[in-house]
Biopython code that builds the backbone (N, CA, C, O; Angstrom):
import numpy as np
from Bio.PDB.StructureBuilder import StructureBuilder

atoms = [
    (1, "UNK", "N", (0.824, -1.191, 0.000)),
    (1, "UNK", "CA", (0.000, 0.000, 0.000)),
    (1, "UNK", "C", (0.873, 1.261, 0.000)),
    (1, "UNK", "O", (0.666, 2.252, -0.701)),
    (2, "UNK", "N", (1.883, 1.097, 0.881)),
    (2, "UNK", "CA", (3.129, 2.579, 0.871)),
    (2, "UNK", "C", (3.984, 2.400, -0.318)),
    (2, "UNK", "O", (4.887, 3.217, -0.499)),
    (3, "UNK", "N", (3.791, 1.318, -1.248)),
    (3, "UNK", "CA", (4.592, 1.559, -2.457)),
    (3, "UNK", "C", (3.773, 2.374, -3.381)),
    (3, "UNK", "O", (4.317, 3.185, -4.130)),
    (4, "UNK", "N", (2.311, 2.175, -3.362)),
    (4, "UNK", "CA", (1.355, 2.521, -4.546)),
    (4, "UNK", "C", (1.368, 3.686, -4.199)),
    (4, "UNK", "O", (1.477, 4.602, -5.014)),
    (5, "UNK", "N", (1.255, 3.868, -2.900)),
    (5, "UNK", "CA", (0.862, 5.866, -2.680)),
    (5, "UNK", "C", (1.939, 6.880, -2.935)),
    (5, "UNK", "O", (1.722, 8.088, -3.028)),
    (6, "UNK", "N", (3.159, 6.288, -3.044)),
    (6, "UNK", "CA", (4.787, 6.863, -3.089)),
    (6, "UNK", "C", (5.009, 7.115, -4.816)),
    (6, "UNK", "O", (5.356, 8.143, -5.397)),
    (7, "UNK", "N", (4.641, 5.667, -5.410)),
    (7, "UNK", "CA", (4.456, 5.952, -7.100)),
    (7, "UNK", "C", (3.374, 6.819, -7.363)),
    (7, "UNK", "O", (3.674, 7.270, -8.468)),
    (8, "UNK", "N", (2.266, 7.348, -7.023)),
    (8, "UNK", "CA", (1.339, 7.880, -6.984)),
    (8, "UNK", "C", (1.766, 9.228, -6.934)),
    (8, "UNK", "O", (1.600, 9.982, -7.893)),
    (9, "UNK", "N", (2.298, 9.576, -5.891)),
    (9, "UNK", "CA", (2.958, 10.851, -5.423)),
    (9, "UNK", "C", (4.321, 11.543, -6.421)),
    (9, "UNK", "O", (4.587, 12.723, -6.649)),
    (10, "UNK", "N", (5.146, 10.023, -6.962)),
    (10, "UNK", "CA", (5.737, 10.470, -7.589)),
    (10, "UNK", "C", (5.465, 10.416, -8.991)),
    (10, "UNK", "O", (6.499, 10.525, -9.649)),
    (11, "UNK", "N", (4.636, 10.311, -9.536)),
    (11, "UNK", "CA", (3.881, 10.344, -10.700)),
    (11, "UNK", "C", (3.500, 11.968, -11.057)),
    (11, "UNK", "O", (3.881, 12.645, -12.012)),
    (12, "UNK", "N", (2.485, 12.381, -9.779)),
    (12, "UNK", "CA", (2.082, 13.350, -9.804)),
    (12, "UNK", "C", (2.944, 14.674, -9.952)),
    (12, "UNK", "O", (2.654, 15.624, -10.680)),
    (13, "UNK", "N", (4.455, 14.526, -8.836)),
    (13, "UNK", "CA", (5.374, 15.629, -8.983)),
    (13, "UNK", "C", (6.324, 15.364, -10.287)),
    (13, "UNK", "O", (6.800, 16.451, -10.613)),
    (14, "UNK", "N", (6.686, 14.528, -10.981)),
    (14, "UNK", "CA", (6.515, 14.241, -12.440)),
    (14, "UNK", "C", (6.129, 15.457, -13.016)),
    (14, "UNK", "O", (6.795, 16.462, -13.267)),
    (15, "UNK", "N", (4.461, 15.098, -13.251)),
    (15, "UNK", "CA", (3.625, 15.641, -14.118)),
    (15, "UNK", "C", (3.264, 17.100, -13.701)),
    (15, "UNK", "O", (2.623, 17.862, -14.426)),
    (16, "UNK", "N", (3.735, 17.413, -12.470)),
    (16, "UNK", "CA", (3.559, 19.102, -12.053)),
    (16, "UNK", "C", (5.013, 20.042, -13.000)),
    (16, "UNK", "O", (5.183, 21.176, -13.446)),
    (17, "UNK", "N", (5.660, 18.982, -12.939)),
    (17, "UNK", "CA", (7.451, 19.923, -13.128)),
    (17, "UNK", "C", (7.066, 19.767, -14.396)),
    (17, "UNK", "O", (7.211, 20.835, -14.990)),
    (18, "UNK", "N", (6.470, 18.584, -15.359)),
    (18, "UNK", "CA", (6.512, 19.226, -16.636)),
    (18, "UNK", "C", (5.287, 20.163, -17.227)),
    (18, "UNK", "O", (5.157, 20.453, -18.416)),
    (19, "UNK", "N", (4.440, 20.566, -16.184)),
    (19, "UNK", "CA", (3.180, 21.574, -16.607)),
    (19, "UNK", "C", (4.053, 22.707, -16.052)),
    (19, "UNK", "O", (3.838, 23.860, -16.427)),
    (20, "UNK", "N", (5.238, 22.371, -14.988)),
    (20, "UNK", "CA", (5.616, 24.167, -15.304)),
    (20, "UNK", "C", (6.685, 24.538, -16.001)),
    (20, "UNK", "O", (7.092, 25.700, -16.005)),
    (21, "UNK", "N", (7.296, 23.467, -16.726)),
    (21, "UNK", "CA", (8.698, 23.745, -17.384)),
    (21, "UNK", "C", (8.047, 24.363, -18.756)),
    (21, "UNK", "O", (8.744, 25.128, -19.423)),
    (22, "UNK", "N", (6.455, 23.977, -19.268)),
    (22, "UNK", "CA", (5.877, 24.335, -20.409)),
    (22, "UNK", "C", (6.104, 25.474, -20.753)),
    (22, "UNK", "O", (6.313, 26.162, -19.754)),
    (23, "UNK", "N", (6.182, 26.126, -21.817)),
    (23, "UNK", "CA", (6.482, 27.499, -22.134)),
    (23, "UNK", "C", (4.964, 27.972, -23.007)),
    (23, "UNK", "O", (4.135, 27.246, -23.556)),
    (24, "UNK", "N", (5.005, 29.392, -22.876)),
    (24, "UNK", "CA", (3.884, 29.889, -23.388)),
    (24, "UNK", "C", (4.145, 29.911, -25.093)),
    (24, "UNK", "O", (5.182, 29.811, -25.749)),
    (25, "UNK", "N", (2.965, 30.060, -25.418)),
    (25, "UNK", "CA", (3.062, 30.303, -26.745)),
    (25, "UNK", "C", (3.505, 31.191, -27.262)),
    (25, "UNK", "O", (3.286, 31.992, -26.353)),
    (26, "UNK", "N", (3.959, 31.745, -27.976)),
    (26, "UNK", "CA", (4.501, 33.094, -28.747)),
    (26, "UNK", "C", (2.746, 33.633, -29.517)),
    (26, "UNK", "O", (1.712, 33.003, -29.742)),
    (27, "UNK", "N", (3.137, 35.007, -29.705)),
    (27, "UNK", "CA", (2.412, 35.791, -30.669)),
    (27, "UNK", "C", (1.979, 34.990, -31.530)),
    (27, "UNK", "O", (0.883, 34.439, -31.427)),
    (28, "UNK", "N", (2.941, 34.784, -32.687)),
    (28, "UNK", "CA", (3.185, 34.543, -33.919)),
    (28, "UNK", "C", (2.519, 32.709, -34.332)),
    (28, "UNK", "O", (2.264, 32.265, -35.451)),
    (29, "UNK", "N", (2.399, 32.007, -33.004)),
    (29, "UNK", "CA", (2.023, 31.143, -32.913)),
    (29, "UNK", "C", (0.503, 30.779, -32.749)),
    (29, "UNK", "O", (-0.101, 29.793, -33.171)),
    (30, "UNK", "N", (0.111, 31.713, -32.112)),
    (30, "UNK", "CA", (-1.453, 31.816, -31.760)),
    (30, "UNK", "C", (-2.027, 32.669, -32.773)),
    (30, "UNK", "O", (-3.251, 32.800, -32.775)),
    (31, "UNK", "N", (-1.399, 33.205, -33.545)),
    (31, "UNK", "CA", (-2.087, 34.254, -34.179)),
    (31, "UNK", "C", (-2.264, 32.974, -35.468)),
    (31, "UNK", "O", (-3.423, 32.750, -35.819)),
    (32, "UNK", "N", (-1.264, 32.255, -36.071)),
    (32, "UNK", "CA", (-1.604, 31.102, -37.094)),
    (32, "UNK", "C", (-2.336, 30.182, -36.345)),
    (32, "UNK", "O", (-2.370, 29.142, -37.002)),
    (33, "UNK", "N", (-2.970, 30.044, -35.238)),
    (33, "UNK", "CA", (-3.815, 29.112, -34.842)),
    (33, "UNK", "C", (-5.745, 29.809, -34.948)),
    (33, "UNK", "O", (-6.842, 29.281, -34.768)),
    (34, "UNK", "N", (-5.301, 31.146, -35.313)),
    (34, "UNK", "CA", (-6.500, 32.089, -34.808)),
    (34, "UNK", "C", (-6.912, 31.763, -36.281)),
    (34, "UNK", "O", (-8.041, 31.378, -36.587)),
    (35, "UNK", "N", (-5.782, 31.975, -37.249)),
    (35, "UNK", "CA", (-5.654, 32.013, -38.624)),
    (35, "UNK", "C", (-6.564, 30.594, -39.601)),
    (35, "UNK", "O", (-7.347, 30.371, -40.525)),
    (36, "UNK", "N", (-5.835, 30.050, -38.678)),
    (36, "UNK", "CA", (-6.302, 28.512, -39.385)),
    (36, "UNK", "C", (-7.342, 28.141, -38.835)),
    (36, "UNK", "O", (-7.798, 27.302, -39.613)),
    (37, "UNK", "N", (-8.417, 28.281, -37.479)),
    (37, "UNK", "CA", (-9.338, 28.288, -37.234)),
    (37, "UNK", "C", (-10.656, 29.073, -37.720)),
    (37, "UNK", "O", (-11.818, 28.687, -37.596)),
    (38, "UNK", "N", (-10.178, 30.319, -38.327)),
    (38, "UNK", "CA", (-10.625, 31.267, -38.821)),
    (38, "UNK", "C", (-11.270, 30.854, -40.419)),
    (38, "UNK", "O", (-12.428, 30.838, -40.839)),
    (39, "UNK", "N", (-9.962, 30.540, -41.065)),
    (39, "UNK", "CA", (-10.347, 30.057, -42.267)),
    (39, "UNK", "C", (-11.006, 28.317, -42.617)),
    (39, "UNK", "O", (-11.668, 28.024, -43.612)),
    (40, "UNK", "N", (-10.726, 27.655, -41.845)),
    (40, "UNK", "CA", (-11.562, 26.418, -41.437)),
    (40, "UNK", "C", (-12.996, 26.432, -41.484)),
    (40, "UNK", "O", (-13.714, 25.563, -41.979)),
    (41, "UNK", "N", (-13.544, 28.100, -40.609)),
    (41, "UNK", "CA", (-15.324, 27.875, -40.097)),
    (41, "UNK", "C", (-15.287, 28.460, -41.250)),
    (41, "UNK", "O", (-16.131, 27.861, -41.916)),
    (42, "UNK", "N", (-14.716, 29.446, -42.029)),
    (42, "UNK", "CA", (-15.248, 30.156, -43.342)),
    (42, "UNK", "C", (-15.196, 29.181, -44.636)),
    (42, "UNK", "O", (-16.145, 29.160, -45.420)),
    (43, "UNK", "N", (-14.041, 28.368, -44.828)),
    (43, "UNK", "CA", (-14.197, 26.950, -46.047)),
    (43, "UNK", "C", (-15.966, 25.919, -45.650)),
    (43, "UNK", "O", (-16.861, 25.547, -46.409)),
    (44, "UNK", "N", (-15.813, 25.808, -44.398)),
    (44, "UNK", "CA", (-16.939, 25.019, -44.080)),
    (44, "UNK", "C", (-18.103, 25.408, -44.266)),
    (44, "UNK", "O", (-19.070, 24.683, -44.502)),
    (45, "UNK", "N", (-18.091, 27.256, -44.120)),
    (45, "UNK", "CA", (-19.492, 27.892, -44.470)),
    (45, "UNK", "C", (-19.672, 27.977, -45.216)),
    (45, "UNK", "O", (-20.884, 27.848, -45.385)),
    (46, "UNK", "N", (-18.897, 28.259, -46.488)),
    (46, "UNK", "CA", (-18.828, 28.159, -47.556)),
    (46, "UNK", "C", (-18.141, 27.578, -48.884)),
    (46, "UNK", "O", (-17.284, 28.215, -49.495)),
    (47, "UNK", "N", (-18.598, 26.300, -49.278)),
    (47, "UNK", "CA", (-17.767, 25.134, -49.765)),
    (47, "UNK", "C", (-17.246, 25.687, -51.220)),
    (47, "UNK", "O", (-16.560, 25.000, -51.976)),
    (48, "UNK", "N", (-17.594, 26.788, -51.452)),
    (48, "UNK", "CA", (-16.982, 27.226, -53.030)),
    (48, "UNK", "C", (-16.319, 28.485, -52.747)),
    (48, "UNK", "O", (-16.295, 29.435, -53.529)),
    (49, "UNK", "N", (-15.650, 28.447, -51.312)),
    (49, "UNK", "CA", (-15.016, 29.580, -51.237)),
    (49, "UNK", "C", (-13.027, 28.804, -51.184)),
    (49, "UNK", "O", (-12.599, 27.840, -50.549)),
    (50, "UNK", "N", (-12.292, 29.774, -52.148)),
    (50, "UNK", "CA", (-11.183, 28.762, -52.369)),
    (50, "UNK", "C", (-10.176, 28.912, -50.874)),
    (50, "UNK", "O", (-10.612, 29.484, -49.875)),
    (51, "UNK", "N", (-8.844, 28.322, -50.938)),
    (51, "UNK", "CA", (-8.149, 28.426, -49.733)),
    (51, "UNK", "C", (-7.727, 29.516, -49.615)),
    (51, "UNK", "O", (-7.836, 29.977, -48.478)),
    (52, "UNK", "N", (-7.158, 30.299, -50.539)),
    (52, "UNK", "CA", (-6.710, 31.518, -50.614)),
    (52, "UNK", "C", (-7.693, 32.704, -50.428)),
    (52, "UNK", "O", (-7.121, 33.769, -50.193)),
    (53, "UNK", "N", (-9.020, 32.753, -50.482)),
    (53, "UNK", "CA", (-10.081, 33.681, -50.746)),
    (53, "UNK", "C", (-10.133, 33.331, -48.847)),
    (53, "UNK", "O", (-9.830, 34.390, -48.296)),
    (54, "UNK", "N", (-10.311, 32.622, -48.167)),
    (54, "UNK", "CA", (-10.460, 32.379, -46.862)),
    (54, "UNK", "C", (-9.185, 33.134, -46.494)),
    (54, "UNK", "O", (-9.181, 34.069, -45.694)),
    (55, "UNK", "N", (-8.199, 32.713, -47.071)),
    (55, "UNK", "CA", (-7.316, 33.534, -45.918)),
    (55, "UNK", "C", (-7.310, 35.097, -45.810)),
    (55, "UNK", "O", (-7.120, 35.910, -44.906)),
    (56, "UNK", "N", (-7.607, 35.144, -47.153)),
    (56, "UNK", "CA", (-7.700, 36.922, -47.106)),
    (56, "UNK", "C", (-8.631, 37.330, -46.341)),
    (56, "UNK", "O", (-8.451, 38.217, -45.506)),
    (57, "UNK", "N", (-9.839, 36.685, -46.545)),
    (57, "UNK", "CA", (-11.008, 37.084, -45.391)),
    (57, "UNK", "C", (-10.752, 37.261, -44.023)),
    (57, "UNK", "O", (-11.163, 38.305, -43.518)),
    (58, "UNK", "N", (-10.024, 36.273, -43.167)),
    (58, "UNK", "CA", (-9.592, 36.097, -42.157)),
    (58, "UNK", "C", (-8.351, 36.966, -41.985)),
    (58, "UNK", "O", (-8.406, 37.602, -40.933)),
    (59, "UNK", "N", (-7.283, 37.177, -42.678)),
    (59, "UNK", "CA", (-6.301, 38.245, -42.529)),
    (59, "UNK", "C", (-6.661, 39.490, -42.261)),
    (59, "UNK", "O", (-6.002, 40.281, -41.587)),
    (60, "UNK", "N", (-7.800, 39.716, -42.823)),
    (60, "UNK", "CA", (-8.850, 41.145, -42.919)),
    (60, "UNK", "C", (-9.436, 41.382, -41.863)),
    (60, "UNK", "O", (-9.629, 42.460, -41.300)),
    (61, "UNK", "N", (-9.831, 39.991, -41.487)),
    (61, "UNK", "CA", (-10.589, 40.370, -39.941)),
    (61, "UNK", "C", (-9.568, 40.171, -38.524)),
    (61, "UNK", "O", (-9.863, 40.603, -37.410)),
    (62, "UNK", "N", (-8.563, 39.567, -38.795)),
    (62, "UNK", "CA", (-8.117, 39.120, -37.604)),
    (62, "UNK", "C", (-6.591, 40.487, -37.543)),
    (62, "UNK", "O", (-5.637, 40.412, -36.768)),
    (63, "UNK", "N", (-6.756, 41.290, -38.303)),
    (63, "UNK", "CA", (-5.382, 42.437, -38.199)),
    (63, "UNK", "C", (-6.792, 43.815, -37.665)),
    (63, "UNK", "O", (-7.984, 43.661, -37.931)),
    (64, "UNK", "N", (-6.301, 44.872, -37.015)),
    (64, "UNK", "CA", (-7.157, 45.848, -36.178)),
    (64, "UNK", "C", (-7.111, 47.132, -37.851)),
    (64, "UNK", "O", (-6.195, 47.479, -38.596)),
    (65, "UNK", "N", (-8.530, 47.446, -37.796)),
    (65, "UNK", "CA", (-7.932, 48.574, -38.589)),
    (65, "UNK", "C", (-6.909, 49.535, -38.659)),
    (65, "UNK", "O", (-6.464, 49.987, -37.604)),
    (66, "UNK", "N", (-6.410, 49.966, -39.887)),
    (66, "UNK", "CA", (-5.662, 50.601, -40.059)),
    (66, "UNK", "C", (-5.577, 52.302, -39.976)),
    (66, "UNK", "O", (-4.729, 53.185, -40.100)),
    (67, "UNK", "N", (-7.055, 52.158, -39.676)),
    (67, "UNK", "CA", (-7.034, 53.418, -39.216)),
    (67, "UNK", "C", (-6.981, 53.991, -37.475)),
    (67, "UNK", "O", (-6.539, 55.071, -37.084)),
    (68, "UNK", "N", (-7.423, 53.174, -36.866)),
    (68, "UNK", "CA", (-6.941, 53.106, -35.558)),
    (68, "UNK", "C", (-5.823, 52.631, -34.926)),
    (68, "UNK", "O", (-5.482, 52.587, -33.745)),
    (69, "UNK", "N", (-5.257, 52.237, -36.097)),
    (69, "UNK", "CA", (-3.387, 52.019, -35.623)),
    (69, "UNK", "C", (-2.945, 53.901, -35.649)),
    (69, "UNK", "O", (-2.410, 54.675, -34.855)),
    (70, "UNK", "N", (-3.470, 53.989, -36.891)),
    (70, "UNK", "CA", (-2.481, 55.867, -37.149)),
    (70, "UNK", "C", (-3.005, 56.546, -35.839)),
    (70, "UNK", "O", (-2.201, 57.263, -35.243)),
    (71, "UNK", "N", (-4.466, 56.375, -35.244)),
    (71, "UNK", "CA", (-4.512, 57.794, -34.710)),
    (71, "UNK", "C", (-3.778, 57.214, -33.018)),
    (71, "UNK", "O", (-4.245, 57.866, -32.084)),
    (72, "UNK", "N", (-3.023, 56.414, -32.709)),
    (72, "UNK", "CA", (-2.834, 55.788, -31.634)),
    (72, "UNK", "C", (-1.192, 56.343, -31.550)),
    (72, "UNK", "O", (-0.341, 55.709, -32.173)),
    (73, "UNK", "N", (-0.842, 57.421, -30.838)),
    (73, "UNK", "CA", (0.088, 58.154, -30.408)),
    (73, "UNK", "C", (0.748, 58.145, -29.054)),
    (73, "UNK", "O", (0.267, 58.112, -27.921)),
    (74, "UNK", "N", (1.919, 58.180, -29.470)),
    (74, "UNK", "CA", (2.577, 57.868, -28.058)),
    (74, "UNK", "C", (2.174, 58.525, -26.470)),
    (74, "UNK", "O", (2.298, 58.124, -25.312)),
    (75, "UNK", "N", (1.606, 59.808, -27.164)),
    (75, "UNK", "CA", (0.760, 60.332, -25.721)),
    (75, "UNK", "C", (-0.604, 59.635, -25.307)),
    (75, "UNK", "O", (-1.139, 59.511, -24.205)),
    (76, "UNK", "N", (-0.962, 59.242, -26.518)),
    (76, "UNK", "CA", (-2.012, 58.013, -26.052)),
    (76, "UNK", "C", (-1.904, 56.821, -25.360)),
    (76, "UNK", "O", (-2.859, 56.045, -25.348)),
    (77, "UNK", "N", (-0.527, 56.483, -24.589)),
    (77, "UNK", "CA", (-0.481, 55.102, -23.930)),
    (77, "UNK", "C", (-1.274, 55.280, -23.175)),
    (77, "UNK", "O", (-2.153, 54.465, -23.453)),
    (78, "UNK", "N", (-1.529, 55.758, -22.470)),
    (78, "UNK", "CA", (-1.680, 56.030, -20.834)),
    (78, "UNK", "C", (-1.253, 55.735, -19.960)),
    (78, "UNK", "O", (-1.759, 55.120, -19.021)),
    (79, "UNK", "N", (0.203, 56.280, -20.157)),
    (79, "UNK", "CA", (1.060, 56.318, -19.297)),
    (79, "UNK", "C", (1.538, 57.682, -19.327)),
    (79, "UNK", "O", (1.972, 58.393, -20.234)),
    (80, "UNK", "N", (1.282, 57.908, -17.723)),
    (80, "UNK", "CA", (1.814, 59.603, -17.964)),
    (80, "UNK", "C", (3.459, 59.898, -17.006)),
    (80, "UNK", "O", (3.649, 59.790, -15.795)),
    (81, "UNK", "N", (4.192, 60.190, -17.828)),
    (81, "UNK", "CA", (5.565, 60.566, -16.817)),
    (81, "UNK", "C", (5.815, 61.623, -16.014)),
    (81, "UNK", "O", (6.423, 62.343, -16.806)),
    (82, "UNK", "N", (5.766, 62.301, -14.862)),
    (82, "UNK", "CA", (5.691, 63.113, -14.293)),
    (82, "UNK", "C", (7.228, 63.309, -13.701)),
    (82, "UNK", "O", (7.484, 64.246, -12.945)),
]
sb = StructureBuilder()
sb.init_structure("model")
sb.init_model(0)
sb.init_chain("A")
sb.init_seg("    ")
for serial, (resi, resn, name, xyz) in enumerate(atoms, 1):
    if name == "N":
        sb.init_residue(resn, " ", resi, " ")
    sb.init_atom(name, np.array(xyz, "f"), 0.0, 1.0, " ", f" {name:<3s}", serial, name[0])
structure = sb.get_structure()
C-alpha cells in the first residue's frame, strides 16, 4: 500500500514539473492558430469559397484597422511621466 501511494505521489510531482517547465506560446504562434481556425469555419461555411479567398477574409478580420493604428500616439499610452 506505501509503495502505490509513493508511485502515486511520484507520478504526480513528475507531471507538475513538466506543466511548469511548459512554455507559453509566442504571438506569432497563436495568431496562425486564430488564422487557421478562422479560415476552417469560413471553407466550411462556404464550400466554393477557395483556400486563398479564406485567408484573405480572415487576414482582414483578424489584423485591427488601419485606421486606428495611425490615430494611436505615443501620448495616447496612458502612461503619464511626471
Amino acid at each position: 500500500m506505501k509503495g502505490s501511494i509513493k508511485m502515486i505521489a511520484c507520478a504526480g510531482l513528475v507531471l507538475a514539473a513538466q506543466v511548469g517547465v511548459a512554455q507559453p506560446e509566442s504571438a506569432a504562434i497563436i495568431a496562425k492558430h486564430q488564422l487557421s481556425e478562422c479560415m476552417s469555419k469560413q471553407m466550411s461555411a462556404n464550400r466554393s469559397l477557395s483556400y486563398y479567398d479564406a485567408m484573405r477574409v480572415c487576414k482582414q478580420r483578424l489584423q485591427p484597422p488601419k485606421d486606428t493604428l495611425a490615430s494611436i500616439s505615443p501620448t495616447d499610452s496612458g502612461t503619464k511621466t511626471h
